[in-house]
N, C-alpha and C positions, 0 to 999 in steps of 0.2 A: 504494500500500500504506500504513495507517494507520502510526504511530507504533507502537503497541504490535505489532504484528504486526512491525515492522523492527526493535525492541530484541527480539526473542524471537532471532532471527539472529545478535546480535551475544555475545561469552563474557560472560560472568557477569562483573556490575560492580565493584568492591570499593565499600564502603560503599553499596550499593543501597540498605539496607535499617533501617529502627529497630527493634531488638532487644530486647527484655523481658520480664520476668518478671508475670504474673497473679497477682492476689489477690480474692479475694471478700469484702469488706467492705459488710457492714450491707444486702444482697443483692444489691451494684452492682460489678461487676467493674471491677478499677481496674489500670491497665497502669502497670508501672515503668520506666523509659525508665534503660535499663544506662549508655551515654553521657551523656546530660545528666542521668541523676540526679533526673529527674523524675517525678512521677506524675499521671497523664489516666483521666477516665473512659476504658475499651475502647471503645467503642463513638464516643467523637469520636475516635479516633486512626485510622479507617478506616473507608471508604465501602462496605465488604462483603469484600475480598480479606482475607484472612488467612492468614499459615499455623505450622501447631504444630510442634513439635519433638517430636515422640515416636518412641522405638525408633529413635532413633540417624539419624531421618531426619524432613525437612521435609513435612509434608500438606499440601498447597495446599487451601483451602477460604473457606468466604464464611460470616463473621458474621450469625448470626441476632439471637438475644437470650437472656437468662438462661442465657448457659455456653454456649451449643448452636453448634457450628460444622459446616455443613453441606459434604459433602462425597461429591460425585457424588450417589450417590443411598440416601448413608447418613446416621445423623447421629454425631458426636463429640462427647461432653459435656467441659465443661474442667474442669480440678483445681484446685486455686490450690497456686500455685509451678512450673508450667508455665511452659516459653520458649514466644514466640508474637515474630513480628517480622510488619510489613512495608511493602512498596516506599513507599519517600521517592518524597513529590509533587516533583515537575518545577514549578519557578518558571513561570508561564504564557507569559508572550513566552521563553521559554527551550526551551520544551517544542515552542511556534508556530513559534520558528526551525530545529528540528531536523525539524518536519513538512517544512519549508519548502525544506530542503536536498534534492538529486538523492542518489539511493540510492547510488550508489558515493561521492558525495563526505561521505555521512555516513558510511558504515564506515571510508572511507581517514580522516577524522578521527578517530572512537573512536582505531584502530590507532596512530595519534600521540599521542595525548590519552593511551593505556593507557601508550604506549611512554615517556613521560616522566612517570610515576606519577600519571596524575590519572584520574579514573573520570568518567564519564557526569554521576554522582551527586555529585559535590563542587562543583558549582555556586552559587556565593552569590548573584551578582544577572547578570542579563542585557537591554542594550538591546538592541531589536530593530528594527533603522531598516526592513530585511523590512516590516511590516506599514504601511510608509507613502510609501515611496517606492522603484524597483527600482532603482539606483544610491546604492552608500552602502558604511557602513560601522558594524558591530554590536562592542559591545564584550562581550565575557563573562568574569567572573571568577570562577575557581576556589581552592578550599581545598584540599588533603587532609592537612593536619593539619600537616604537615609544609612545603611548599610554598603560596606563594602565585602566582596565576599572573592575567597577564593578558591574555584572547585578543584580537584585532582581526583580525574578520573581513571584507574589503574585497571586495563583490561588486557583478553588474552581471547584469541580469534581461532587459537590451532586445532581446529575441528572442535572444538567447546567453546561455548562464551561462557566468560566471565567477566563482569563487573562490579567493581568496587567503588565508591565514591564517598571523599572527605571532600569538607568545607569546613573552610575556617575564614571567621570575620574579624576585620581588623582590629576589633573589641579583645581580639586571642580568643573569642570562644570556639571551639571546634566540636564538629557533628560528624558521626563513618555513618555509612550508607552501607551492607555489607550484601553478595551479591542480591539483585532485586530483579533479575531475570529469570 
């Protein structure tokens, strides 16, 4: 089962998403990024998924051009001062190691990962020893604002999986994970 297809399964990430407000200047729609306080053309801030905040609820839809967000098989023209957010790209060897993981042993991680306030999505950088040798050991470090965390993931691919996973927060607190496949 692909990646997107197993994060559809798992609950709603906290910080999934980049959230901001649209404006249309000088005929080029420009997204305000609420968090960093930045502003991007719309259209480099996403590869087509979009979705609006209208009537109190999220439209999931795919960026056309000039306002136009298409959805199913209607269209929705944008306003400027509209909310529009979405899903935060996955760090690539980040995204590779999570394809990478046995399906139980990626949800029993979220559930751990959720259980000690850190989301999918707060990811800052990730090695992935995965993509180059099956014995090893991957590091991944997470933010969520609040918390800095550092995982080590300690597996083994040779005709058996094994997974082990410690995290330790800059606090010195430290949690093992022991295998959860």
């Amino acid at each position: 089962m692909n990646l997107e297809k197993r994060l559809s399964y798992l609950p709603e990430q906290k910080r999934a998403y980049i959230c901001g407000e649209i404006e249309c200047v000088n005929d080029e729609w420009v997204f305000f990024d609420e968090e960093q306080e930045e502003a991007a053309l719309l259209e480099e801030m996403t590869t087509g998924d979009i979705e609006v905040f209208r009537n109190g609820q999220w439209l999931h839809g795919y960026w056309q051009k000039d306002g136009i967000v298409r959805l199913g098989g209607s269209m929705l023209f944008l306003h400027s001062g509209e909310i529009v957010r979405f899903r935060k790209p996955l760090p690539y060897a980040y995204r590779q190691w999570l394809e990478e993981l046995p399906e139980k042993t990626l949800f029993r991680f979220v559930e751990w990962l959720n259980s000690l306030g850190f989301s999918l999505y707060d990811c800052l950088y990730c090695y992935n020893g995965l993509l180059f040798k099956p014995v090893g050991v991957n590091f991944i470090i997470f933010d969520n604002t609040e918390l800095i965390a550092n995982v080590q993931h300690y597996y083994e691919r040779n005709g058996t999986y094994k997974d082990r996973f410690e995290l330790t927060l800059h606090t010195g607190n430290r949690f093992i994970c022991t295998q959860i496949s």
